[in-house]
N, C-alpha and C positions, 0 to 999 in steps of 0.2 A: 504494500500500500504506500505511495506517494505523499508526502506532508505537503498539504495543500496553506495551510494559514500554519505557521508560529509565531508563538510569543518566549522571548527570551530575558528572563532577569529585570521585568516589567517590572517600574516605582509608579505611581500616580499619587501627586499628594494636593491636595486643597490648602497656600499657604503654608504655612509650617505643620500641615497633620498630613501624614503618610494613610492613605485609606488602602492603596494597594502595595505590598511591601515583596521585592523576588519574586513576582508570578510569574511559573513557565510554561506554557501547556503548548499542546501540537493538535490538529484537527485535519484529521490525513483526506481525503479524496476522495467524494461521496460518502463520507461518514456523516451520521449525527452522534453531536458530543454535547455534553450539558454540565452546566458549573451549575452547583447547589450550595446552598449556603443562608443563615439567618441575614434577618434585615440588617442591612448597615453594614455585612462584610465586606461590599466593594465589589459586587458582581456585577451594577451597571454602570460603574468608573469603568472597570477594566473593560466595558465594551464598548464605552462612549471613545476611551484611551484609542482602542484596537482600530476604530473608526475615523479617530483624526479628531476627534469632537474636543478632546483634554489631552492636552502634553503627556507625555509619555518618556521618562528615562530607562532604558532599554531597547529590544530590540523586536518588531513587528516585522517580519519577512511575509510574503505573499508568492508562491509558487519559487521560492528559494529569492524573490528577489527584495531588498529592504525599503518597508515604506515610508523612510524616517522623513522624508522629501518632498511625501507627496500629503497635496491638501485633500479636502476631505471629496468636493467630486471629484480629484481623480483617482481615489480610492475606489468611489463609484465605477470610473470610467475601465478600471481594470479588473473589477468582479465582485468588489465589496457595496453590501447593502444593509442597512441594518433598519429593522424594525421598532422604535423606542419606546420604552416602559409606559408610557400614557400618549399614544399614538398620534399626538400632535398635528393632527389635520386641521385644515383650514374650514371652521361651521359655515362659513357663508358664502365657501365656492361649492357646486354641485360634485358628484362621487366623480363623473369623468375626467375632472380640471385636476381636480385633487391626485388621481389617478395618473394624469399625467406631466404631472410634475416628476416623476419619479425617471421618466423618460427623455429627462433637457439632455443626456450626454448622450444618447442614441439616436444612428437615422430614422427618419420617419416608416420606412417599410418596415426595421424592424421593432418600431412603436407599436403599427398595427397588429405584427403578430403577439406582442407583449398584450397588447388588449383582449384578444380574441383570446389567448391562453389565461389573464384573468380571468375574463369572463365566462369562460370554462370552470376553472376550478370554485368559482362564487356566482354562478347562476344568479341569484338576488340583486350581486349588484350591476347585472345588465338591465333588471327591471329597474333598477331606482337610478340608473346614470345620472339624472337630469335634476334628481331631488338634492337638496342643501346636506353636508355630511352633517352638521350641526342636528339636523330633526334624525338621525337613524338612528338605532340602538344602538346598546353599546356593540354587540356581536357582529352588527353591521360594518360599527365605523374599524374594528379589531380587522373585516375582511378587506377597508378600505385601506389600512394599513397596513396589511403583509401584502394586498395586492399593490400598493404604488413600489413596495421594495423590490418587489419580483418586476418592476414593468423595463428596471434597466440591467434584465436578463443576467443576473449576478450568476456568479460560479459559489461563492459562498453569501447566505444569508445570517446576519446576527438577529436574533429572536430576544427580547428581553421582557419575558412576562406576560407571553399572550394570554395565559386563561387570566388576566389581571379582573376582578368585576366581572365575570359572565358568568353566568348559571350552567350546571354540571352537564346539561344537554348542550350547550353551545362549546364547552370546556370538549366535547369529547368530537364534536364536529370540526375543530377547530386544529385540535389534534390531529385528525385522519389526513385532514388537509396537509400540516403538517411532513406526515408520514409520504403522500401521494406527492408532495413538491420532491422530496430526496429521492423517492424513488424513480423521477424522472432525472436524476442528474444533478442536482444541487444541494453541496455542500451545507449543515445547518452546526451554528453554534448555537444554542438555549440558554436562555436562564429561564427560570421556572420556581414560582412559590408554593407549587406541588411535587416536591422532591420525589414522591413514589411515579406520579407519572413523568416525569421528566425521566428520570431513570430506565423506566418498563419503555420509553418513547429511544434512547438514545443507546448508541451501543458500550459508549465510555462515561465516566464522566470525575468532576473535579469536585472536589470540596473544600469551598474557602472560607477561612475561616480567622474574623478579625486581620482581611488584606493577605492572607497569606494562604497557599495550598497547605491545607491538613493531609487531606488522602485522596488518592486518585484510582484510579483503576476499572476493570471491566463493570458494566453496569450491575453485572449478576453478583460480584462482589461487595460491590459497595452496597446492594440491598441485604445481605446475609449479613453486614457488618453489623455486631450488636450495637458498639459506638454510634453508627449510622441511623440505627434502629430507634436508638434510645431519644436520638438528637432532632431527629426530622421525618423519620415514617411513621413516631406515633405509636411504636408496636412497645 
C-alpha cells in the first residue's frame, strides 16, 4: 500500500499553548483512517493544520511531495479537501452556488461531472438545488457539505464530525455515503465523536490524546482495547 497523505512530527499551537504536540500519522491509498479522541484533544487543529487553515511546525507530505509551500486552494488544486466541523455554508446562497464553490480550481466539464456525481450520491439535493442552504436540515446542509468537498474531485477527503447534530437514521445514511465515496476511489481521513462507528467505519485509526498520539493501530485492535473501551466505546 502506497502512503498517500503524511504527517510528520506535526506542532500546532494557538499563541503560546501547544494543542497538537509530535503528531505523526500516514493514511496510505484508498484507505479510510480515523483519529478518535475527547473534546479539546486537537483532532480539528491537526486537520485545519493538515489543510493549510493553521500553521503547522513539521512536516505535511502529499503523494511523497511536501506541502509546507502550498496555500490552502492549492492544497485543493492537488487532491486535498476537507469537510469542517460545523459545515460552514453560505444560508442565503441556494445548495447549487454553495455547491459550486467547491469547484473554483477545476475546468468546467469536469465541474459538470462533479455535479452529476453529487447528485448521484444525494438525490435530495438535486430536488432542493435552487432552495436557500440556510432553510435545509441539518442532514441536508451535512450532504451540502461533503458534497461541495467532493465537487473538486479530491484524491483525499478530510471528514471532521459529520454525524455532528443528526439523528441516528441520518448518522447511518451519512455513513454508507461515506463508505460508497472510498469505495469509488477516494482516500478519507475522519474525525468522529462516535468513536465505535468511526472505528467499525475505518480500517486504522489514531488516538489523541491531550495533542498527542496515545495509540494507534488496526481498527479491530483499538476496539478490543480495554483502555479504548473504558475511554470512548462506553463498554
Amino acid at each position: 500500500m502506497s502512503i498517500l497523505l503524511q504527517v510528520t512530527d506535526a506542532h500546532v499551537a494557538y499563541g503560546k499553548v501547544e494543542a497538537v504536540r509530535s503528531v505523526s500519522l500516514e493514511v496510505g491509498d484508498n484507505e479510510i483512517v480515523t483519529i478518535v479522541g475527547a473534546n479539546g484533544a486537537g483532532k480539528t487543529t491537526l486537520l485545519n493544520a493538515i489543510m493549510g487553515i493553521l500553521p503547522l511546525k513539521g512536516r505535511v507530505s502529499f503523494a511523497g511531495e511536501d506541502m509546507a509551500r502550498l496555500e490552502i486552494e492549492d492544497r485543493v488544486a492537488v487532491g486535498l479537501s476537507l469537510v469542517p466541523e460545523h459545515r460552514e455554508l453560505f444560508a442565503t446562497m441556494n445548495v447549487e452556488d454553495n455547491l459550486q464553490l467547491g469547484a473554483f480550481r477545476i475546468a468546467r466539464a469536469v465541474a459538470a461531472r462533479s455535479f452529476e456525481r453529487v447528485y448521484t450520491l444525494f438525490p435530495r439535493l438535486r430536488e432542493r438545488a435552487s432552495q436557500l442552504a440556510g432553510s435545509l436540515s441539518g442532514g441536508e446542509q451535512q450532504m451540502v457539505a461533503i458534497g461541495r468537498a467532493l465537487m473538486s474531485a479530491p484524491k483525499v477527503l478530510l471528514l471532521d464530525e459529520p454525524s455532528l447534530g443528526l439523528a441516528p437514521i441520518l448518522v447511518d445514511a451519512i455513513f454508507e455515503v461515506i463508505r460508497e465515496i472510498n469505495s469509488k476511489g477516494t482516500t478519507i481521513l475522519l474525525i468522529e465523536q462516535n468513536a465505535l462507528l468511526a472505528l467499525k467505519t475505518a480500517s486504522r485509526g489514531y488516538v489523541l490524546e491531550t495533542g498527542s498520539v496515545a495509540l494507534s493501530g488496526p481498527s479491530e485492535d483499538l476496539i478490543a482495547s480495554p483502555d479504548i473501551q473504558r475511554a470512548y466505546l462506553g463498554m
